[in-house]
C-alpha positions in Angstrom: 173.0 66.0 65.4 169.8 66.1 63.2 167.3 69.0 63.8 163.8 68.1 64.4 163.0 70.1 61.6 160.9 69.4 58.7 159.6 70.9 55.1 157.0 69.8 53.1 158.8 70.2 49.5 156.7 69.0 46.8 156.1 69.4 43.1 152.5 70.1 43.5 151.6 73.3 43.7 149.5 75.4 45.9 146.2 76.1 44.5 146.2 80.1 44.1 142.2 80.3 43.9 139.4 81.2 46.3 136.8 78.7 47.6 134.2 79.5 45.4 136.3 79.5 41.9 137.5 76.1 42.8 134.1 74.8 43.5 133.2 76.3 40.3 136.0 74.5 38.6 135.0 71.2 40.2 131.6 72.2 39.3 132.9 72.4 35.5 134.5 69.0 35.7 131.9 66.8 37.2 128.7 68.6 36.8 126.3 65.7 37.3 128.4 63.5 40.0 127.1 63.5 43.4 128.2 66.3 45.3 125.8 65.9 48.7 124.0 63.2 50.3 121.7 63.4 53.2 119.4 60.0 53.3 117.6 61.3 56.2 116.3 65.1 54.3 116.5 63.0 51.2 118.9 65.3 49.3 121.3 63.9 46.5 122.4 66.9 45.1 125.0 67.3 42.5 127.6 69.1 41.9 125.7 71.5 39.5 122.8 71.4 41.7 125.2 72.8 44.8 126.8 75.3 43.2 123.5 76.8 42.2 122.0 76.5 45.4 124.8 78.2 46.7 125.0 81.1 44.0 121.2 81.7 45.2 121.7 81.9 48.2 124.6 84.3 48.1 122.9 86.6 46.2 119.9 86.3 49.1 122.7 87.4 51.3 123.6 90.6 49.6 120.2 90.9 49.0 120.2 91.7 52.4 122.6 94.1 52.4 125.5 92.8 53.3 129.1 93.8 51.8 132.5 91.3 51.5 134.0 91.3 54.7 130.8 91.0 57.0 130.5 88.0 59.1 127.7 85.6 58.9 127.4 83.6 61.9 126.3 79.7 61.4 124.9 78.0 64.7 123.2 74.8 63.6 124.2 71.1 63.8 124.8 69.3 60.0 122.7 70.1 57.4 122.1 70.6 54.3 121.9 74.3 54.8 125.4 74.4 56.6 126.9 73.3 53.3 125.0 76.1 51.3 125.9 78.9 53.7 129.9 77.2 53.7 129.9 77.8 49.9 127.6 80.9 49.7 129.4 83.0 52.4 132.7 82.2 49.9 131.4 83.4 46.6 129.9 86.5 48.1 133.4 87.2 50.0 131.5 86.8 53.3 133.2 85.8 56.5 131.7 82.3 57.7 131.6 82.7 61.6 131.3 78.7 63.0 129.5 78.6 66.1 129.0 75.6 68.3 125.8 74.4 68.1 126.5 73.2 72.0 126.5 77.2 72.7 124.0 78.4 74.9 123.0 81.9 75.8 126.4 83.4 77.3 128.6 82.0 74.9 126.5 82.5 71.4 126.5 86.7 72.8 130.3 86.5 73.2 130.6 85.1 69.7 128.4 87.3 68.2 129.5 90.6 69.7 133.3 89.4 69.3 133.3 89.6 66.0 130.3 91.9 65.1 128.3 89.0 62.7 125.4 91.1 60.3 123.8 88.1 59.7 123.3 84.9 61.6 121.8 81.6 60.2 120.7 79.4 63.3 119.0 76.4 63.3 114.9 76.0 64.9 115.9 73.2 67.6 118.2 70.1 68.0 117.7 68.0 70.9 117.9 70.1 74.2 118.4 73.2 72.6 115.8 75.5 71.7 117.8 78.3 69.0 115.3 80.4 68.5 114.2 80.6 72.0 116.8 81.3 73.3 118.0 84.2 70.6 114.3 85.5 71.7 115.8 86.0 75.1 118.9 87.5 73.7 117.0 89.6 71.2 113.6 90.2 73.1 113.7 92.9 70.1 113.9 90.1 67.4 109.7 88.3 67.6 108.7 92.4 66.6 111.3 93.3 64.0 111.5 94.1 60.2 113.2 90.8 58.4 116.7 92.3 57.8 116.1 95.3 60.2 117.0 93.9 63.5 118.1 96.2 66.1 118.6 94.7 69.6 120.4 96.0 72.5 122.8 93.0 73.2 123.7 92.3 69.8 123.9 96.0 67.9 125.5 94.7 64.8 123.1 92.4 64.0 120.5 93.2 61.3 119.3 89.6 60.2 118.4 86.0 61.5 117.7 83.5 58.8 116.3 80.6 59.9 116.9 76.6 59.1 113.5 74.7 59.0 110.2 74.8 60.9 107.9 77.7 60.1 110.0 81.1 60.2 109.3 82.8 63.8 108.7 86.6 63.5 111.5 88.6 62.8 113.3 85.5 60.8 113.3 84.8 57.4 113.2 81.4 56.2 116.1 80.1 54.4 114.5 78.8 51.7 113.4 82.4 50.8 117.0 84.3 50.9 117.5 84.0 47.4 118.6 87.4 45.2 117.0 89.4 42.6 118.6 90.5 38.8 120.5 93.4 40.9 122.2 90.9 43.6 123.0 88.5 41.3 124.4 90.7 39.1 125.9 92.5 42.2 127.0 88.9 42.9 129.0 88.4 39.9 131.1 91.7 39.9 132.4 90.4 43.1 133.6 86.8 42.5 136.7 88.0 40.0 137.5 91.0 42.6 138.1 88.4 45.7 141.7 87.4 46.5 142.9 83.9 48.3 144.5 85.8 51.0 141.5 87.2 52.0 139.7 86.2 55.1 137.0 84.0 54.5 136.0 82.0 58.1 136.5 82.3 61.9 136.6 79.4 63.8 136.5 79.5 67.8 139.1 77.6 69.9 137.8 76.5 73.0 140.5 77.0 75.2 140.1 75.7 79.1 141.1 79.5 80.2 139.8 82.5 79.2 137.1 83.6 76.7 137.5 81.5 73.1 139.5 83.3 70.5 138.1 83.3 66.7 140.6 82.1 64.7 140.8 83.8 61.1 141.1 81.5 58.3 141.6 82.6 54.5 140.8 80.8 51.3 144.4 80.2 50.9 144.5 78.2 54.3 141.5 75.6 53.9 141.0 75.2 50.3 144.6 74.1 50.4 144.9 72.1 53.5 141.6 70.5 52.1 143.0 69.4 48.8 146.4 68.4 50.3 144.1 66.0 53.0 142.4 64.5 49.9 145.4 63.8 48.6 146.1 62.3 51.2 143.1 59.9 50.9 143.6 59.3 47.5 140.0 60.7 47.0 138.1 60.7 43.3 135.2 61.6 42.0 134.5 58.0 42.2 134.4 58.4 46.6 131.2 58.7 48.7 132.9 60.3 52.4 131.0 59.7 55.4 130.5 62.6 57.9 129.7 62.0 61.1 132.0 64.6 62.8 130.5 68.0 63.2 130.7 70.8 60.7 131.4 73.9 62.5 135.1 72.0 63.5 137.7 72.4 60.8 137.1 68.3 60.7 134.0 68.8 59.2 134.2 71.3 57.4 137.7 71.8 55.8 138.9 67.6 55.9 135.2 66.5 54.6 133.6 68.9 53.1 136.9 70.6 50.7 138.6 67.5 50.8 135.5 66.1 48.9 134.9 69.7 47.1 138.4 69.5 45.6 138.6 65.9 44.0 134.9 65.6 43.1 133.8 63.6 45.8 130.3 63.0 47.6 130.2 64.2 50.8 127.3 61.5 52.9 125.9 62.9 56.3 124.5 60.3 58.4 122.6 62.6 61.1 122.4 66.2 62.3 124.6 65.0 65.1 126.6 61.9 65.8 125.0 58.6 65.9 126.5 55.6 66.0 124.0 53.0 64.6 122.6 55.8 62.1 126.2 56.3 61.1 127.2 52.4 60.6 123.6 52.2 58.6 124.3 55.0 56.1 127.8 53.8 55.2 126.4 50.3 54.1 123.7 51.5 52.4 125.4 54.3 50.3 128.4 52.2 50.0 131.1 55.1 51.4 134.5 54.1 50.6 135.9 56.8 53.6 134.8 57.3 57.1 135.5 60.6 59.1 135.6 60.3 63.4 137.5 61.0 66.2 138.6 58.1 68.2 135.4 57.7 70.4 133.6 57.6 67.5 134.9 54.6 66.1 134.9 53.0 69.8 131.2 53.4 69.8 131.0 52.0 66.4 133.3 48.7 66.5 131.4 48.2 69.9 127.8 49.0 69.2 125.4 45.3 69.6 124.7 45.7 65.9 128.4 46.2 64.3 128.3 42.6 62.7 125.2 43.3 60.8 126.4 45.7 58.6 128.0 45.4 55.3 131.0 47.7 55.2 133.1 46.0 52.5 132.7 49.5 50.3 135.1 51.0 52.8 138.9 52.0 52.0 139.8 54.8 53.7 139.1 58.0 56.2 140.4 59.8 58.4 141.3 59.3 62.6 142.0 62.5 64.3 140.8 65.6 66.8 142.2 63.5 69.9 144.8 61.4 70.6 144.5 58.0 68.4 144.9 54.9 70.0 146.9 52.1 68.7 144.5 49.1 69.4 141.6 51.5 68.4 143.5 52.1 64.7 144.0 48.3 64.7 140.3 47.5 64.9 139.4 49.7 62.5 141.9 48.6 59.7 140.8 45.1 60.3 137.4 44.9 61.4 136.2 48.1 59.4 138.0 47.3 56.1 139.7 51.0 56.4 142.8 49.3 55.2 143.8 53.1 54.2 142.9 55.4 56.7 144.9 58.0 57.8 145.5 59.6 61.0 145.5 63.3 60.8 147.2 66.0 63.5 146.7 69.3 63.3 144.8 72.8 64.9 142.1 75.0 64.2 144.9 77.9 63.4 146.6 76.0 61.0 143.4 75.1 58.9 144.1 72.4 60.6 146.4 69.8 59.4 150.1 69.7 59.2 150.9 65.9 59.3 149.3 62.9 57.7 149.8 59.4 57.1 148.9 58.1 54.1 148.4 54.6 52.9 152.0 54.0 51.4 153.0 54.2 54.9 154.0 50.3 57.0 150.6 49.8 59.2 152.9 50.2 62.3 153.6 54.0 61.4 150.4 54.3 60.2 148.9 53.3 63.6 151.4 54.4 65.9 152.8 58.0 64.5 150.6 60.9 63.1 152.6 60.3 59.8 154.8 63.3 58.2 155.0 66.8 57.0 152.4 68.0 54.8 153.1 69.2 51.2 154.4 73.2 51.5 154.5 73.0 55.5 157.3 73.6 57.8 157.7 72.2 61.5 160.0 72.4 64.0 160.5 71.3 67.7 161.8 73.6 70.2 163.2 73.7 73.7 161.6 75.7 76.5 164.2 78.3 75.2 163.5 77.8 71.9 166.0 75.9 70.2 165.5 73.5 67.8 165.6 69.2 69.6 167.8 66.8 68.2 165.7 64.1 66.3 163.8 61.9 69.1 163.5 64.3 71.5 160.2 65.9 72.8 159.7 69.6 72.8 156.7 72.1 71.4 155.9 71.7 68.2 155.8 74.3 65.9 154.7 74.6 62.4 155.0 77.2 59.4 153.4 78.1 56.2 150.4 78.5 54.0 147.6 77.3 56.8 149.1 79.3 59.5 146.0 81.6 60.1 145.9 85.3 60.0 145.4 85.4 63.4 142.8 85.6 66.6 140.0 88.3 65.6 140.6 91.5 67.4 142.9 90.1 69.5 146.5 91.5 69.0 148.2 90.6 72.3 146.9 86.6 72.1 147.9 86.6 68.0 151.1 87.9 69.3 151.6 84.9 72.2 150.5 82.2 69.2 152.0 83.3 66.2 155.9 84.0 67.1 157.8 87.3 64.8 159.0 84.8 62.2 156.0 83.4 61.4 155.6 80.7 63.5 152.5 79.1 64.9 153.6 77.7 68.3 151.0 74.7 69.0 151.3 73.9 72.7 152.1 70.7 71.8 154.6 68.1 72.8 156.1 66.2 69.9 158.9 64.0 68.6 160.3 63.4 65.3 162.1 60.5 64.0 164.8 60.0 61.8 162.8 59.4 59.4 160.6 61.9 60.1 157.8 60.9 61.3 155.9 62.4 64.1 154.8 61.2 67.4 152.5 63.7 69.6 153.5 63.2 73.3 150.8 65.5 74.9 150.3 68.6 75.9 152.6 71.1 77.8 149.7 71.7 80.2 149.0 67.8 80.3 152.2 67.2 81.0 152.4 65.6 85.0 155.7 66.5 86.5 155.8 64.2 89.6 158.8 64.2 92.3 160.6 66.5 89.4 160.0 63.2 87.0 158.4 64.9 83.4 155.2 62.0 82.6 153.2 61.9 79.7 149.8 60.9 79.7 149.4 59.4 76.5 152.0 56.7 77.2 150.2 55.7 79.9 147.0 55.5 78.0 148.7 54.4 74.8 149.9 51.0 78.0 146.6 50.5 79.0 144.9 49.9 76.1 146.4 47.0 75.5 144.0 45.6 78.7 141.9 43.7 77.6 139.1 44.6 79.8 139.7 49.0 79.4 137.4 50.4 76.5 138.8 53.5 76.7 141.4 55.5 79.6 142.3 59.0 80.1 145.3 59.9 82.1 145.9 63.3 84.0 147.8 65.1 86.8 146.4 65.8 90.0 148.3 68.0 93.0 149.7 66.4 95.4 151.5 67.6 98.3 154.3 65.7 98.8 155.2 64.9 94.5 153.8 67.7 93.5 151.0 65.8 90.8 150.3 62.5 91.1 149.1 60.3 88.7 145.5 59.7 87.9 143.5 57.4 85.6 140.1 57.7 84.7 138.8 54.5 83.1 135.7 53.0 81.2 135.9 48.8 81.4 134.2 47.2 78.7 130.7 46.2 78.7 130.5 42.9 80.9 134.0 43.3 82.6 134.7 42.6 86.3 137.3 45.7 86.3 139.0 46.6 89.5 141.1 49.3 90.5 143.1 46.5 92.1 144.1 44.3 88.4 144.9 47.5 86.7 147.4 48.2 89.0 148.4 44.3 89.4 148.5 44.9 84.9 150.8 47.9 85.5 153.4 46.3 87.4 156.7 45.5 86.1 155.6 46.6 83.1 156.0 50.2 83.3 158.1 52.2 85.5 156.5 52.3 89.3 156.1 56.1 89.4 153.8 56.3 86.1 151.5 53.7 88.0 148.1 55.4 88.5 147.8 56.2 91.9 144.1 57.4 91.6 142.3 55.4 89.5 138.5 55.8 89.0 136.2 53.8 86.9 133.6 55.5 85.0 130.7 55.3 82.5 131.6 58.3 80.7 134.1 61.0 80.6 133.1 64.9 79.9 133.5 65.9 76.4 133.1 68.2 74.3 130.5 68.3 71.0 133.2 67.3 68.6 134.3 64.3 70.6 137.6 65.8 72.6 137.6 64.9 76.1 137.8 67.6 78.8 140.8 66.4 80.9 140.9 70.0 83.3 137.3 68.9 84.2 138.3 65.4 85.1 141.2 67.0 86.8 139.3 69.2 88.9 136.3 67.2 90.0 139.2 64.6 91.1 140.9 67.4 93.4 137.7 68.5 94.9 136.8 64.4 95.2 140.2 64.3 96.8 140.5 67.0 98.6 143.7 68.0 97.6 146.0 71.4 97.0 149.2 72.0 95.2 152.3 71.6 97.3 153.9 74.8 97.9 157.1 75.6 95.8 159.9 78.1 97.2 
């Protein structure tokens, strides 16, 4: 038999530099090409004018007092700001904390306290949420504080809040003013030649369904590679404009748009602060991008938004489908109707930086739209059995992958590094995959997704992957529920097209014959929305559990 194992051999080499040097080397290359673009703040920086914004600001930060090694928390939806901070925080050997600008009270104090952040640079408001009202509440200490000389019960290692736009509260200080003196720039070049690749440079919080989020650690090493490889990827130049809709404090923001750009000399083009459809089709015409970044609803809502046909989108080439499941008929529309004819789907997890397979634009359109593409360069994967062993080729097990983006780990967190990140190195992913003779990779779901009905293994996404092709289904999401006499039973929540006279009845009239009778959706629901999260991933567990309350169900007993 043939393992499903794979290695990324390749003749280019890793890049052995930090984040800042390279940007300083891109910097030195194409000093007056457009490095940022943000139509609505009416920035078009260059590359020279980024790097010095971001040498400022880094001094600002030691300014401050902080050291290399402190974490510097960054809660704020995309801006130009976020970029500054991504590249400051580098130079000064600062540890970028991402926090979800979704977080509210509860959640922004975990993060904060988990990993004991000195400094945190927040945003003044987006939409609902108020930032600095509700750090006020967190830090009733904050409105009568020294700038930089925060003490406050609930956060203690917190000394400074630096704040994005609006007149600074009291207590902040405005980020336009955190910029360093002679001593803390000077301060700030000593440091740059002293930091090492390996050294940890950004935490990234996994929201898992169970349990408090873990901070994943992330080194130069990991993104600034896995960033260039993506590029590569994408074929990006300095001659590309990349579109980013998706948000920043993901590693899809960040790491495959921003230092997939950084590292080839590309633009990076942000539409909006958050994710809008129209605004997003609107600054891709008018800036003429040649890539486009999303997850899959993304692109739904922007092949099916009323004003699609008026825009020209001819500039566009390539880009990159990923963060959730892609499906086939959604990749279809988008090679044909948005002229991606080279985008690439992307698979991958925060702890590995995050990609590990890509499909590139030498690949046949049916791999390209129906796999997640091969290994990447200097990457190892491997499928395993529930014991362990390495799968045959073709057959699913958990996939798991090895290498330069594995991250260092969960912060403070032995025991759940130790569950993750096996004694050989290995990142295990939770994920159900196949690889192909050829090898290619198919993900079939997750383990946890995974329905097991009447002792019969199903897997959502072939379900979904099925109903698709109805013409009258926007989008589908498939899930287990209990059931007492199989165990789980199958359940489907679905959103019918705009104008369609979907019934529960045709979808199962659709299903027959066609697939086999116990993968039929037995519960099938049709909806105007399905929960999500702020990067565009679907919640399935709360779909799951607002069904077993709706149907009043319980797991069957097992002996």
């Amino acid at each position: 038999m043939t393992p499903s194992y794979v290695h990324g051999a390749s003749d280019v080499t890793l890049l052995g530099q930090t984040v800042g040097a390279n940007l300083a080397a891109t910097t030195a290359r194409f000093p007056d090409r457009p490095a940022l673009i943000v139509p609505a703040r009416d920035v078009r920086w260059t590359y020279a004018d980024l790097l010095s914004r971001a040498e400022d600001f880094a001094a600002g930060l030691l300014a401050l007092g902080l050291e290399p090694g402190d974490r510097v928390g960054i809660w704020s939806p995309n801006n130009p700001e976020w970029v500054v901070t991504q590249f400051a925080t580098a130079l000064a050997g600062l540890i970028l904390v991402n926090i979800n600008p979704a977080y509210r009270l509860t959640e922004l104090e975990y993060a904060l306290r988990k990993v004991g952040c000195r400094a945190l640079v927040t945003a003044t408001a987006f939409k609902t949420s108020d930032y600095i009202g509700m750090l006020n509440t967190l830090a009733p200490e904050l409105p009568r504080a020294s700038p930089a000389a925060l003490h406050a019960a609930r956060l203690p290692e917190l000394r400074s809040v630096i704040q994005i736009g609006g007149p600074a509260a009291a207590g902040t200080l405005a980020f336009a003013e955190v910029t360093g003196d002679a001593a803390a720039r000077a301060r700030l070049a000593e440091i740059g030649p002293r930091l090492q690749f390996d050294d940890p440079i950004n935490i990234q919080f996994t929201s898992g369904t169970t349990g408090a989020p873990k901070g994943a650690t992330l080194t130069h090493h990991n993104i600034l590679n896995n960033g260039y490889f993506i590029g590569e990827a994408m074929r990006l130049s300095e001659q590309d404009r990349l579109c980013i809709p998706v948000p920043l404090y993901h590693c899809f923001g960040m790491v495959l748009g921003n230092l997939a750009c950084t590292t080839h000399g590309a633009a990076m083009v942000y539409p909006g602060e958050g994710f809008d459809p129209l605004a997003t089709l609107r600054t891709v015409a008018e800036e003429r991008c040649t890539g486009l970044h999303g997850v899959p609803t993304m692109f739904i809502a922007e092949l099916d938004h009323p004003e699609f046909r008026s825009f020209d989108l001819s500039s566009l080439r390539t880009g990159i489908m990923a963060g959730s499941p892609c499906p086939i008929e959604v990749m279809r529309r988008a090679v044909a109707e948005m002229h991606l004819s080279e985008i690439t789907i992307a698979y991958g997890m925060t702890e590995t930086s995050p990609v590990s397979f890509q499909t590139t634009a030498d690949d046949p359109l049916e791999r390209r739209v129906s796999t997640v593409g091969r290994i990447h360069p200097h990457v190892e994967v491997k499928i395993v059995d529930a014991e362990g062993r390495v799968v045959p080729r073709g057959l699913p097990g958990e996939l798991c992958t090895r290498g330069y983006l594995v991250m260092q780990g969960y912060w403070g967190d032995p025991e759940r590094t130790a569950e993750a990140i096996d004694a050989a190195r290995w990142m295990h992913t939770g994920d159900l995959a196949t690889i192909d003779a050829e090898g290619y990779c198919n993900i079939v779901g997750r383990i946890k997704d995974m329905i097991i009905r009447g002792g019969e293994n199903v897997y959502p996404r072939e379900i979904e992957e099925f109903l698709y092709r109805h013409p009258d289904i926007q989008d589908v999401q498939v899930f287990g529920v209990p059931d007492a006499r199989y165990g789980e039973e199958i359940a489907a929540w679905i959103r019918p097209r705009p104008g369609a006279a979907l019934t529960a009845e045709a979808v199962v009239a659709f299903c027959a014959g066609q697939i086999a009778h116990y993968k039929v959706p037995r519960h099938i629901r049709l909806v105007d929305e399905f929960p999500m999260t702020v990067t565009g991933k679907v919640q399935k567990y709360l779909m799951r559990e607002r069904m077993a309350a709706e149907l009043g169900v319980t797991a069957a007993k097992t002996a």
